[in-house]
N, C-alpha and C positions, 0 to 999 in steps of 0.2 A: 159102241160099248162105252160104259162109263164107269168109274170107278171111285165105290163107296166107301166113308168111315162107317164102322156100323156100332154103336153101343148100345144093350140092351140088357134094361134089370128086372126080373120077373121075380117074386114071391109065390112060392108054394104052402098053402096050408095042410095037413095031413085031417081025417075026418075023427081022429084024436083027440080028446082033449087034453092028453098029457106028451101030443108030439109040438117038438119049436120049428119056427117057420123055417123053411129053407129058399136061399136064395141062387137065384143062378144070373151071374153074371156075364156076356159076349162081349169081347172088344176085337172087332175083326174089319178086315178090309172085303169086300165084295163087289162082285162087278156083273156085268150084264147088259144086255140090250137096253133101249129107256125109250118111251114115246110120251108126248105129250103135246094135248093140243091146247092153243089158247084162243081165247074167242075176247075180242074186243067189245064190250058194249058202248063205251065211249073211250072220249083221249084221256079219261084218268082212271077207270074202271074197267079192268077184264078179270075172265073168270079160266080157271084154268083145271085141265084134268089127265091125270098119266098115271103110267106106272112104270113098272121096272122086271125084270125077271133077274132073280141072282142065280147065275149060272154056277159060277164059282165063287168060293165062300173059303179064307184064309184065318182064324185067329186064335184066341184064349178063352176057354170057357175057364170057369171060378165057380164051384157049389161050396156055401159059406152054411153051416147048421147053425142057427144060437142055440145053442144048449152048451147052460152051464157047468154041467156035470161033466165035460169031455173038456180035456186041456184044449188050449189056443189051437195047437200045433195040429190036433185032431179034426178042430173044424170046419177047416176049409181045404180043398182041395182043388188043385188049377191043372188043365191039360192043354196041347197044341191041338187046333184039328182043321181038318184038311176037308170041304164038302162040295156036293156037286149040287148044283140046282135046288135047292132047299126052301129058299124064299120069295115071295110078290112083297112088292109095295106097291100100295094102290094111292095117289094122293086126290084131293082136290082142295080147291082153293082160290083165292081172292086178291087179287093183285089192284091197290090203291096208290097211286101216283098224286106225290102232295106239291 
């Protein structure tokens, strides 16, 4: 098991033309199982490949509206939340030794 910072900011557009984006912010901790394999091609180049399963998922979500017309205090809104298995990280990658 290994245990994650997790941040993430995603932008929603509405098919609107007179809706404002909305944003959704994650700041949370997350944990799970993790494999990965790495494969040496030589002593300064390997390549590497894993993922992660979030079992459990702890943090703050944030939906932020721009829109002007709604006071500060209206447009953003923050909750705690509490989730079970929600997410994969899949990675790969290049690992250079200089």
């Amino acid at each position: 098991m290994v245990l994650w910072v997790l941040y993430d900011r995603g932008k929603q557009l509405s098919r609107s033309n007179f809706s404002f984006p909305i944003y959704t912010t994650y700041l949370a901790l997350w944990t799970g199982p993790k494999v990965e394999y790495l494969y040496q091609i030589n002593s300064k180049i390997s390549l590497s490949a894993g993922g992660q399963l979030g079992l459990l998922e702890f943090g703050r979500q944030t939906r932020k509206r721009e829109d002007p017309n709604l006071p500060e205090s209206a447009q953003s809104k923050s909750e705690t939340y509490f989730s079970f298995a929600q997410r994969i990280n899949l990675n790969l990658g290049i690992h250079m030794t200089l």
